[in-house]
C-alpha positions in Angstrom: -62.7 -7.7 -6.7 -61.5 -8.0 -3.8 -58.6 -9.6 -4.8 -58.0 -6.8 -7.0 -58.4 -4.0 -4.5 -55.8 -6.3 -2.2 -53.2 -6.0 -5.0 -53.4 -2.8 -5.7 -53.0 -1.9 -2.0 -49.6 -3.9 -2.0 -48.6 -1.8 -4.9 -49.6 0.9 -3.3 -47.8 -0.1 -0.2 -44.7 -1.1 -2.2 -44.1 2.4 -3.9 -44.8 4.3 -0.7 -42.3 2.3 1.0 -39.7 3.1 -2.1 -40.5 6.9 -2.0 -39.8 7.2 1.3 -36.8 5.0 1.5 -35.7 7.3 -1.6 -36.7 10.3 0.7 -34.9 8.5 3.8 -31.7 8.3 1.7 -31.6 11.7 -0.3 -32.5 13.5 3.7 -29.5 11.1 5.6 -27.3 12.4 2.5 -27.8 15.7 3.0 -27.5 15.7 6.8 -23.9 13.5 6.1 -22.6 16.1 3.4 -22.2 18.5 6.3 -20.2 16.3 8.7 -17.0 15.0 8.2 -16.6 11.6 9.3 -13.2 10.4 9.6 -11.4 7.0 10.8 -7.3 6.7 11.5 -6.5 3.2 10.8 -2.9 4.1 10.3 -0.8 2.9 13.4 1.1 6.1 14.2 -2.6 8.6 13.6 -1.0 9.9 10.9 -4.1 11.5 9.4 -5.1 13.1 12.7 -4.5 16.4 14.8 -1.4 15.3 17.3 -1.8 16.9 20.4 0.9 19.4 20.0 -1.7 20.8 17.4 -4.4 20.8 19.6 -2.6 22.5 22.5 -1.6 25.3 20.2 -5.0 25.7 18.9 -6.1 25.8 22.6 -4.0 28.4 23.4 -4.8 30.6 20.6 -5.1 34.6 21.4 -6.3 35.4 18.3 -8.6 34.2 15.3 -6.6 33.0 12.5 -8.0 33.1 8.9 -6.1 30.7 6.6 -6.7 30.9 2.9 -6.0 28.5 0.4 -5.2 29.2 -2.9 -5.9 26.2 -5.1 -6.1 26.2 -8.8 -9.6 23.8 -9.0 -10.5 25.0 -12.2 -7.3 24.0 -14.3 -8.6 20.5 -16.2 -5.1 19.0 -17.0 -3.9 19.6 -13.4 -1.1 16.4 -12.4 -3.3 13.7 -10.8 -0.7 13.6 -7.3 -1.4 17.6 -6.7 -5.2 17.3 -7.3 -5.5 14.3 -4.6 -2.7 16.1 -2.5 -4.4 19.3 -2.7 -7.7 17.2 -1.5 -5.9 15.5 1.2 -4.8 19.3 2.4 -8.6 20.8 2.0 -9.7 18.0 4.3 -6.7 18.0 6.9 -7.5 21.9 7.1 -11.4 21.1 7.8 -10.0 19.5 10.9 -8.0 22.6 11.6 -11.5 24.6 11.6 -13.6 21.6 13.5 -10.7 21.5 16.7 -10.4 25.1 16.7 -14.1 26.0 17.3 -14.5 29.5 16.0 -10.6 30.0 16.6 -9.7 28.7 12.9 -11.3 30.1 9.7 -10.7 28.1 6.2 -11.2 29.9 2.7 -10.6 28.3 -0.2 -10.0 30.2 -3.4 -9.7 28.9 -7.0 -7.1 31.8 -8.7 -8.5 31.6 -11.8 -6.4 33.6 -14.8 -6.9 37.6 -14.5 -9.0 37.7 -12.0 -8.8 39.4 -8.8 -8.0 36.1 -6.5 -5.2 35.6 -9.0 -4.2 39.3 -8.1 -4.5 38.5 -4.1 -2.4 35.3 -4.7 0.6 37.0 -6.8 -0.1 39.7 -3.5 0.4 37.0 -0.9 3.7 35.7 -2.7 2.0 31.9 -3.9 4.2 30.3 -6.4 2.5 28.7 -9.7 4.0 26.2 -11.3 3.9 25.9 -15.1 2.5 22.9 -16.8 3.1 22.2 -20.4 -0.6 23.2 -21.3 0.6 26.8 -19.9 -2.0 26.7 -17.6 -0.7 28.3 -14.1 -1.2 25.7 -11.2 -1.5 27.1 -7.4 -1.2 25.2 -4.5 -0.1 27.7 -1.2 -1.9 29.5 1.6 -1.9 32.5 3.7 -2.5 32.5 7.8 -3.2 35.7 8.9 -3.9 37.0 12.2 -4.3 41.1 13.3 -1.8 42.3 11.5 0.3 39.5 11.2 0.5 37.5 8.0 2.6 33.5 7.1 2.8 31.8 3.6 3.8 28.8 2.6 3.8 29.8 -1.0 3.9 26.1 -2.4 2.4 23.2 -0.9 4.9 20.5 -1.3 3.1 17.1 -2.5 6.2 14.8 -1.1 6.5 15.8 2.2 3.3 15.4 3.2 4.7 14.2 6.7 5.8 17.1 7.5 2.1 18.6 6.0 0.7 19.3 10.1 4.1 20.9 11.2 4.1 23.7 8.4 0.3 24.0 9.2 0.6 24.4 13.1 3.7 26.3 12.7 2.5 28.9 10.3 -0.5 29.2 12.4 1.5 29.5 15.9 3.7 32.1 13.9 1.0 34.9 13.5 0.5 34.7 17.3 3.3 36.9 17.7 5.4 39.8 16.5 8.5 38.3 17.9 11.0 35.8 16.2 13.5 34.1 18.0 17.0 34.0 17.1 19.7 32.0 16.9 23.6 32.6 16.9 25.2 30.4 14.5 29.0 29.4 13.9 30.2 27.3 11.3 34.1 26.4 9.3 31.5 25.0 6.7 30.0 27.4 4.5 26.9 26.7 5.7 25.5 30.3 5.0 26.2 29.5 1.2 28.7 31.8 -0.9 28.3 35.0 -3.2 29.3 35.2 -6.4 33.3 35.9 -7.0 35.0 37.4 -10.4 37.9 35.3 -10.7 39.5 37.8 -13.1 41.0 36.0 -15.8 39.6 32.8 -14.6 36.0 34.1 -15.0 33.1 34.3 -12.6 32.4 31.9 -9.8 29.4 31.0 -9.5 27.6 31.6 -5.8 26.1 28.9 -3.7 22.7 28.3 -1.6 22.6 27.9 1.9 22.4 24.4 3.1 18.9 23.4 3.7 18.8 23.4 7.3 19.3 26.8 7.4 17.3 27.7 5.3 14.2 25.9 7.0 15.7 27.4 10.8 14.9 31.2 8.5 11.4 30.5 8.1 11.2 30.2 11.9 14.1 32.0 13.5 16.4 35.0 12.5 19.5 34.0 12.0 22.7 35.7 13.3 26.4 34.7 11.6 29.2 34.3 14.1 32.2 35.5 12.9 35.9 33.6 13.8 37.2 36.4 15.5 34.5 37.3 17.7 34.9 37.9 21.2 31.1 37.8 22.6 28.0 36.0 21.5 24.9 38.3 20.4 23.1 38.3 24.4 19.4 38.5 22.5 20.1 34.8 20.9 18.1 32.5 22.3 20.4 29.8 21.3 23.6 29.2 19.8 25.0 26.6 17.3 28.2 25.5 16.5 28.7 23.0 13.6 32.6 21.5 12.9 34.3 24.9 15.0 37.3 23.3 13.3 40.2 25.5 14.5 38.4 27.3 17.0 40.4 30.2 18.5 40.3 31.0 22.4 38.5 34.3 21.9 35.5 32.4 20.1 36.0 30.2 22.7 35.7 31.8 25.9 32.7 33.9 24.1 30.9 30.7 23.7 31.4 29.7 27.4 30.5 33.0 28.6 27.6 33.1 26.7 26.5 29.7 28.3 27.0 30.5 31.9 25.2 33.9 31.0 22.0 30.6 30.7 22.0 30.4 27.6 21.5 27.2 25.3 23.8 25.6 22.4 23.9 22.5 20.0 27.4 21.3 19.4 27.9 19.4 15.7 31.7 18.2 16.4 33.5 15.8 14.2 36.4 13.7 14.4 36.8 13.9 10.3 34.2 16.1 8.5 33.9 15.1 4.6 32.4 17.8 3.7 35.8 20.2 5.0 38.0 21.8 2.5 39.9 19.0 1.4 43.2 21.6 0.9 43.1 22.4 5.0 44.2 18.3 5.0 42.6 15.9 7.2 41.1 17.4 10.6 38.7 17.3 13.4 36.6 19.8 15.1 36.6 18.7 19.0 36.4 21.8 21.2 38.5 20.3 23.6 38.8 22.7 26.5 35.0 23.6 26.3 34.4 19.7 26.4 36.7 18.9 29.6 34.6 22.2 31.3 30.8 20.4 30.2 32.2 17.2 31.6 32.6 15.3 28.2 35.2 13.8 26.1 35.6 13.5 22.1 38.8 10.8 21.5 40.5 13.1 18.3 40.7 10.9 14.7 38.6 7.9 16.5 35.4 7.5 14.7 32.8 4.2 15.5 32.5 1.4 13.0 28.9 -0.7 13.5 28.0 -3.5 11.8 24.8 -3.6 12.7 24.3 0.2 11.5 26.3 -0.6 9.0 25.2 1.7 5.7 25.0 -0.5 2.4 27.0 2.3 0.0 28.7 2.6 -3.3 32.7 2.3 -3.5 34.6 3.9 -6.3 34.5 0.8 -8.2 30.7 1.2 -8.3 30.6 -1.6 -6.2 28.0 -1.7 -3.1 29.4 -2.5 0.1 28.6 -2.1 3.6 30.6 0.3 5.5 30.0 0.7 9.4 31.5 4.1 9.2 28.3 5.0 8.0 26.0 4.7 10.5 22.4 4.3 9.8 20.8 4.6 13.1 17.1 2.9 13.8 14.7 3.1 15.9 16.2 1.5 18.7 19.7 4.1 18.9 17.3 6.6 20.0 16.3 7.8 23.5 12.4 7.2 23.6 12.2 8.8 26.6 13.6 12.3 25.5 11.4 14.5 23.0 14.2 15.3 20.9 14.5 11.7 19.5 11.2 10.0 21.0 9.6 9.7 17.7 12.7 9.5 15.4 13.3 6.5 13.3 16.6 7.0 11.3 19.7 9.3 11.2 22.5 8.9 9.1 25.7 10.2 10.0 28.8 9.8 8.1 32.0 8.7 10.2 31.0 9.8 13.9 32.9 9.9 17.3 31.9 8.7 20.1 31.4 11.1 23.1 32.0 9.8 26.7 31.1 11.3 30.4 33.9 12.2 32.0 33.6 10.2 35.7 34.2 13.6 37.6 31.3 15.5 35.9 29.1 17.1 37.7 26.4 17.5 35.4 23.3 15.4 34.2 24.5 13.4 30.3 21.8 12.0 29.2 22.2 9.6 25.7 19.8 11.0 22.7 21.8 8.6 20.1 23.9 5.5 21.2 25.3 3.1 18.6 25.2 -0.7 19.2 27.2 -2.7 21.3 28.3 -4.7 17.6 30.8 -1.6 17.5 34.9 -0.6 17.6 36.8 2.4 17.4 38.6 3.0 14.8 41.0 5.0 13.2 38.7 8.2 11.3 40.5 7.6 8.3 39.7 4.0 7.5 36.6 5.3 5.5 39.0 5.6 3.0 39.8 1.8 3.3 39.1 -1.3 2.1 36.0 -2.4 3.4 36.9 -6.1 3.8 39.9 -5.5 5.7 38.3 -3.2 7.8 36.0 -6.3 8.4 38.9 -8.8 8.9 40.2 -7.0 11.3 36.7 -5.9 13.5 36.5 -7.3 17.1 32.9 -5.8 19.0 33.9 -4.0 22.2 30.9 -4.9 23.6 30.4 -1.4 25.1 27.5 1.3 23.7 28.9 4.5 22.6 27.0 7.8 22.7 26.9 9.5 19.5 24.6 12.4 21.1 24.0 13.2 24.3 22.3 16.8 26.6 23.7 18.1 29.0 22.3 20.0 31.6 23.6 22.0 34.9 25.1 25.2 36.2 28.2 25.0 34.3 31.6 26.4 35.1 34.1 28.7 33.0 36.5 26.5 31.0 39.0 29.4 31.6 39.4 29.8 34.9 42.6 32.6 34.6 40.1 34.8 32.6 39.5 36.1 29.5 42.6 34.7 27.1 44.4 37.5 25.6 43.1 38.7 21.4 44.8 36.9 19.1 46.2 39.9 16.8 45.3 39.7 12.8 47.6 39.7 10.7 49.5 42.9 10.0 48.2 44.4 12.9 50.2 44.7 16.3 49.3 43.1 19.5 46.9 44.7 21.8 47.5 46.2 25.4 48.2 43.4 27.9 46.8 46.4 30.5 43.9 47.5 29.2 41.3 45.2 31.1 37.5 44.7 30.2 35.6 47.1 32.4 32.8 43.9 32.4 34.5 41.1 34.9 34.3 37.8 33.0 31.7 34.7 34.4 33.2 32.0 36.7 29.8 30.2 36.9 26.7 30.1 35.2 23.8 32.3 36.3 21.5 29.8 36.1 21.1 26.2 34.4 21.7 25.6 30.7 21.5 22.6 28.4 24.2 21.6 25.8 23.1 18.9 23.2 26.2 17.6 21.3 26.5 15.5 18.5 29.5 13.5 17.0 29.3 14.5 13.9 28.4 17.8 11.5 28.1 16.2 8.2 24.5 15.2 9.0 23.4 18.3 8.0 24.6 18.5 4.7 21.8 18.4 2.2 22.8 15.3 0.4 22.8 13.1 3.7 18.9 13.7 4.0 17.6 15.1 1.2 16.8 14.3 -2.2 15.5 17.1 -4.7 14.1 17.1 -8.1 12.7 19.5 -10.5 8.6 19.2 -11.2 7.4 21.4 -13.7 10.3 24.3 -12.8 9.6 24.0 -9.5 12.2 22.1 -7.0 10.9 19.5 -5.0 12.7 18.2 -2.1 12.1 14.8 -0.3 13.6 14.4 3.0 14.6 10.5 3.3 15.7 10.3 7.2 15.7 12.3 10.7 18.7 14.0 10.1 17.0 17.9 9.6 14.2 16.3 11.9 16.6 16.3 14.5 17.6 19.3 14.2 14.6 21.5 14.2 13.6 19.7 17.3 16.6 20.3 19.4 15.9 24.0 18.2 12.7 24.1 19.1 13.3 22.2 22.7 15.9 25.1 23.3 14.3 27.7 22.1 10.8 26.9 24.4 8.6 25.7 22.1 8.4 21.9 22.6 4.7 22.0 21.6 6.0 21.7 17.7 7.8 18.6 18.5 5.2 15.9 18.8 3.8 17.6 15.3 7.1 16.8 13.2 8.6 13.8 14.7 5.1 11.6 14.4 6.6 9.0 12.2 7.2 8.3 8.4 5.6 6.3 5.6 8.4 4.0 5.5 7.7 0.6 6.7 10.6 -1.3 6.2 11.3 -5.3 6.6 12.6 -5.5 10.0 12.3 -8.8 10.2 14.8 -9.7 7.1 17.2 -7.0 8.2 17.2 -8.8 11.6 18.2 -11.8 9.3 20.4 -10.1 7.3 22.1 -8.7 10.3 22.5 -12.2 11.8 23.7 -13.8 9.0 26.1 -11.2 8.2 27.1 -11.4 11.9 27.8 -16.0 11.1 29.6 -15.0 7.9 32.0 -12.6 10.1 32.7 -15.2 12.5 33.5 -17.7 9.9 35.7 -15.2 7.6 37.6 -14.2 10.2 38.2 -18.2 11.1 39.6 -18.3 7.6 41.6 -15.5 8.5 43.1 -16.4 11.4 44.0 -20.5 9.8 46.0 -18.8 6.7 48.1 -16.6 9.4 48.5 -19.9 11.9 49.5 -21.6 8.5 52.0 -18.9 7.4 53.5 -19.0 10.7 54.1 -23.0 10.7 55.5 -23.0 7.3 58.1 -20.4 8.2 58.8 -22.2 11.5 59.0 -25.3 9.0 61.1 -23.1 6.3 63.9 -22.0 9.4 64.5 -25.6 10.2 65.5 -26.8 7.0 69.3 -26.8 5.9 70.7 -24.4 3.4 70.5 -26.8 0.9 67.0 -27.3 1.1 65.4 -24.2 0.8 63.9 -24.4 -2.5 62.3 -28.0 -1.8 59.3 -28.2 0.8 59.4 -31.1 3.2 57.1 -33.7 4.0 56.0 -31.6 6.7 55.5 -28.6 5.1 53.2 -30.3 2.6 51.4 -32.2 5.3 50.7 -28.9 6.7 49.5 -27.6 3.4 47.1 -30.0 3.0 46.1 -29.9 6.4 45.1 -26.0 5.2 43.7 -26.6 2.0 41.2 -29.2 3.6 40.3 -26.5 6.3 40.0 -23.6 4.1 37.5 -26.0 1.9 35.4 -26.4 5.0 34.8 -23.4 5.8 34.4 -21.6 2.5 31.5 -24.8 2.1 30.4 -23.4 5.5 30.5 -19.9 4.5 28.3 -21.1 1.6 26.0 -22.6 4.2 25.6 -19.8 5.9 24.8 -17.6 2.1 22.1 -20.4 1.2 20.7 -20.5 4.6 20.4 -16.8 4.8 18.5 -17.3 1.1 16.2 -19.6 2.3 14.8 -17.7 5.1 14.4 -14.6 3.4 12.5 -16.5 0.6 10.2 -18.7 3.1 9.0 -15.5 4.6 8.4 -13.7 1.7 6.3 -17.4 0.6 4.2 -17.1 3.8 3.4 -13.2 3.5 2.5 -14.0 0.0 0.1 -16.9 0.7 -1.2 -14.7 3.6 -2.1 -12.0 1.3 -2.9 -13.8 -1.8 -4.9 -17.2 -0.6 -5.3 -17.5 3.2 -7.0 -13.6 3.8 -9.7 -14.0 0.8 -10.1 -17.8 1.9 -11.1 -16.7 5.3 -13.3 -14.1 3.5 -15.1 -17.0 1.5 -15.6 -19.1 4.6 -16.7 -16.7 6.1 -19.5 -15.8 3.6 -20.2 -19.0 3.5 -21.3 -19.5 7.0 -23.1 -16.5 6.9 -25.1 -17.9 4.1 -26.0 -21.0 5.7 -26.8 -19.5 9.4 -29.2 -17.0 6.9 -31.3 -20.1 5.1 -31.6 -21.9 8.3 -32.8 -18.8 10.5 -35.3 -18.0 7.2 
């Protein structure tokens, strides 16, 4: 009995113990629902608040409520937006967590004729359309007093760029002030309307490039016309991308306006692509406004670098590699600057170089240097054959800035005044009395920066950016820095550096460093050894005519002992190094494919074999301890 009375104590015992375990667990699952537990294992914390973020939220004057408008209930919604549209929920619950009390998340599901559908069509949210016909949301609202920011489609491909667009919305409704920024452009830049062609019918308008349509969501924009003699004053900064042609009035307006303190980025090129090919060939090189900033552009020069070198298509649709094109990494860029400390590539297409001039008196610092595996060459040898343009490459050995800043308390670059108007056409030439009651600026009024680039056709749209259409909505993926770069040399000038360490975080893209490092020394072998070739057929040539004058008249047409001697002497030479040339090709092979052998067996066998051993021992120190 007693027995008995034992074992029904231990069954007792037993289901106590599981009801309260089961209480335990359904109590500790109900306390974790309410906290959000997250852990960055990503290298670069790319799923956590940067601290830009966190010093905006710190600084916030007023509460910001942030509504979300998320279309939860539609069944057949795209897999990518529903986990996207998670991954934006949960990013924003970090928002509200940092911001304690500052930051206010609502989530609303817009479901068809109903009044949250009504306050999204309200806010300006853009639905997209499946084939269903169900209407899919994804956008939110900050608002703030009486200051309101959309972002009327949340964009599933750049979700890099997903804490910017939050923390900039946010910092947005802080203020009723926009900045602005002056720009100038021989690109149409600003887009064109639509024309009537009369009997050649109607020509179709364009967009605005990209870039500025992403500066409109932060800045106001102002357009600089040619024939302007004075930069808007309220700008707080002024850009000038390709002033091909520039006239002195525009001129001496833009140096007025930076000696009045204010800011500029400079986009010059020593060959834009993307000008009018009927204007012919042409730079854009600001040369008197250079010499005055201490800087120098060489015209029609552009650098070729093989190890940026930019793997494209020819018009044989052939790929090549053409060092015209450079694709900047990660180590062309300044780390110490916050324009390009976090920047990992740039493409720009046939770029100068610009150099200090060794009397200035202002402070260059580099932002984008090309290698020292680099030459100048003529601009117009991107038209060229890409092998002879490699035949002929000898390194200089010497690093060429492709963007630098400069800072100081510049001086006029027209030190006899304000150059005389250049009359339009059909009208006659102004007064030489009349003066301008407002005496022009021989030195700044306090310090200003200058950033200037080499090149302009980095901010054409299809040097960074890729776009599709998704359901009749267009998507854009930005592949490289190039806009990146942009927005924060804007953002540096215009006094808001804070956005900067948001944006410029890092990318997705982890790419194979270390068999572009082989590629890069291979390619650099095979160049050595081509140009070996190159240099034994020329050598050759030139003995076979000194061979060729020493014969008699009579001779001419038959080659000489030691012309064929030296033949062969060629042919054996040129079959050496073609069979090292092959060495080099094979060699290059092997490497690539031993490394990809190891990663494989490191992923595949060696990681879950140290898993099982690991296991294993476990086991075995378990038995023995029981």
């Amino acid at each position: 009995m007693s027995d008995g009375k034992r074992r029904i104590g231990k069954t007792a015992f037993s289901a106590g113990s599981a009801v309260l375990v089961l209480v335990i667990v359904v109590l500790v699952n109900i306390l974790l629902s309410r906290t959000i537990l997250r852990w960055d294992a990503t290298e670069d914390n790319l799923y956590s608040l940067s601290q830009g973020t966190r010093t905006i939220l710190s600084e916030l004057d007023q509460k910001v409520v942030v509504k979300v408008f998320y279309s939860k209930h539609v069944v057949n919604i795209p897999s990518h937006i529903k986990t996207f549209a998670q991954r934006v929920i949960d990013f924003l619950s970090e928002y509200e967590q940092y911001g304690k009390g500052r930051i206010s998340v609502e989530i609303t599901d817009p479901k068809p004729d109903s009044e949250e559908e009504e306050w999204a069509i309200k806010y300006g949210m853009k639905g997209i359309s499946l084939p269903t016909g169900d209407q899919v949301y994804l956008g939110l609202v900050a608002l703030a007093a009486d200051q309101e920011a959309i972002i009327p489609f949340i964009d599933p491909t750049q979700e890099t760029r997903l804490e910017y667009d939050l923390t900039r919305i946010i910092a947005r409704v802080q203020t009723t002030d926009r900045m602005k920024i002056a720009v100038f452009s021989s690109l149409p830049v600003f887009g064109a309307a639509p024309m009537n062609m009369g009997m050649g019918g109607p020509r179709p308008g364009t967009e605005p490039w990209f870039f500025i349509q992403e500066l409109g969501k932060t800045y106001d924009l102002i357009k600089v016309q040619p024939d302007t003699d004075r930069i808007d004053p309220t700008a707080d900064l002024l850009v000038l991308l390709h002033p091909r042609n520039i006239s002195d009035t525009l001129a001496f307006a833009v140096d007025q306006y930076i000696l009045g303190g204010g800011n500029a980025i400079v986009f010059a090129d020593p060959l834009s692509l993307m000008d009018d090919p009927r204007m012919g060939p042409g730079g854009s090189i600001p040369e008197k406004l250079f010499k005055a900033w201490g800087i120098a552009m060489e015209p029609g020069k552009a650098v070729a670098d093989y190890t940026y070198a930019t793997r494209l298509r020819n018009r044989n649709n052939q790929v090549e590699t053409n060092p015209l094109w450079l694709s900047t990494q990660v180590g062309a860029f300044n780390a110490d600057n916050l324009i390009t400390a976090n920047l990992e590539s740039m493409l720009l297409p046939v770029a100068g170089a610009i150099e200090t001039l060794p009397d200035s008196p202002y402070t260059v610092e580099p932002l984008v240097q090309a290698s020292t595996n680099n030459e100048m060459v003529d601009a117009l040898a991107h038209n060229m054959d890409v092998e002879a343009l490699r035949r002929d490459f000898k390194p200089s050995g010497i690093v060429h800035n492709l963007a630098v800043r400069i800072s100081g308390t510049f001086k006029t670059a027209f030190p006899d005044g304000k150059p005389e108007a250049e009359p339009k056409t059909g009208e006659p030439a102004a007064e030489t009395d009349i003066k301008d009651p407002k005496e022009p600026l021989m030195e700044g009024k306090a310090a200003s920066v200058i950033v200037v680039v080499a090149d302009s056709d980095l901010l054409y749209d299809g040097y960074y950016l890729s776009q599709q259409n998704l359901l009749g909505f267009t998507i854009s993926n930005i592949f490289n820095d190039n806009l990146n770069f942009m927005l924060n040399t804007s953002e540096m000038l215009t006094g808001n550096p804070a956005l900067i360490s948001i944006r410029s975080r890092g990318i997705f893209e982890r790419p194979f460093t270390r068999v572009q490092e082989l590629e890069r020394k291979a390619q650099d072998r095979w160049l050595d050894q081509e140009q070996a070739l190159v240099r034994q057929v020329e050598e050759t040539n030139e003995k076979l005519r000194m061979l060729e004058q020493q014969k008699d008249a009579s001779q001419r047409a038959i080659l000489s002992e030691a012309q064929e001697k030296e033949i062969a002497r060629f042919q054996e030479e040129k079959l050496k190094i073609n069979k090292d040339l092959k060495i080099v090709r094979r060699n290059l092979r092997s490497e690539i494919e031993q490394l990809g052998t190891t990663v494989k067996f490191v992923n595949i066998f060696l990681v879950p074999l140290l898993i099982g051993i690991g296991g294993i021992i476990f086991a075995i120190t378990r038995r023995r301890k029981a």
